[in-house]
C-alpha positions, 0 to 999 in steps of 0.5 A: 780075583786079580788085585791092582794092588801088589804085595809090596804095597799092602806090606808098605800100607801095613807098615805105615799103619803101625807107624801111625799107630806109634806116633798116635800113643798105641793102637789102645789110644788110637781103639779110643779115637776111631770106630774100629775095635784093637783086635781090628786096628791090629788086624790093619798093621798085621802081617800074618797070612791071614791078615795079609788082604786086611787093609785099614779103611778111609775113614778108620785111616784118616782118624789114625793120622789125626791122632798121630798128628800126621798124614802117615798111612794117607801119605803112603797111600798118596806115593803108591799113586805117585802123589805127595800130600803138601800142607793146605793150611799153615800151623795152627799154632801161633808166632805171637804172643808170650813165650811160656811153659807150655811152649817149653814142654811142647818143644821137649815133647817133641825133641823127645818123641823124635830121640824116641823114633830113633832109638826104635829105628835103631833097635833092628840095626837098620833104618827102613824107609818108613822110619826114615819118613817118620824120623823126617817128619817128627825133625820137621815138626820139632823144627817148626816148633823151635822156629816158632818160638824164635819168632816169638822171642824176637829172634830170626827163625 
């Protein structure tokens, strides 16, 4: 059977997937969140030969992106076929009210998930293009998080 789907792109969606699986807590979490056992979430990320044809499905993908808090794998499969997801819905996350210590721990969370993501990019001494993605992505979430909390105290974001 001949597949419309190259090497390149399943390793690009395998990538993904792990990437997910990082940003969501490990594939342990993630096992907790979707229908899919470890042993199972493991064979979607692995790169082995005998997992190669191994592709996570829709449903298990879309539940592994809300976990991480971010369409990842939804996103690489979007770009294989030249599209780019954009947000229908502004943040959930409110620009009113009393700053806290929740607003404080969610900020420090998120500056220390993106450090997080560096250092593991940096580990190889090479920077891909998934961990370029995710480092974007967690820069943006920690910028609409600070640029929250400047409203909130009165400032311009």
């Amino acid at each position: 059977m001949i597949r419309g789907i190259s090497g390149e792109e399943v390793r690009t969606i395998k990538k993904a997937t792990e990437a997910a699986y990082r940003l969501a807590g490990g594939v342990s979490v993630v096992a907790t969140r979707t229908r899919a056992s470890i042993s199972q979430l493991s064979k979607y990320a692995s790169t082995n030969p005998e997992n190669g044809e191994t592709l996570i499905p829709l449903d298990v993908a879309i539940e592994v992106d809300r976990a991480a808090g971010s369409p990842v794998i939804i996103t690489a499969y979007a770009e294989m076929l030249g599209f780019q997801l954009v947000v229908a819905t502004p943040d959930e996350q409110s620009d009113e009210g009393p700053v806290s210590e929740g607003d404080a721990h969610s900020i420090a969370r998120k500056a220390m998930s993106l450090a997080e993501e560096i250092f593991a990019a940096l580990e190889d001494g090479k920077v891909d293009a998934m961990e370029r993605r995710s480092i974007v992505e967690k820069c943006y979430r920690l910028k609409r998080a600070v640029g929250r909390l400047v409203k909130r105290i009165g400032g311009e974001p």
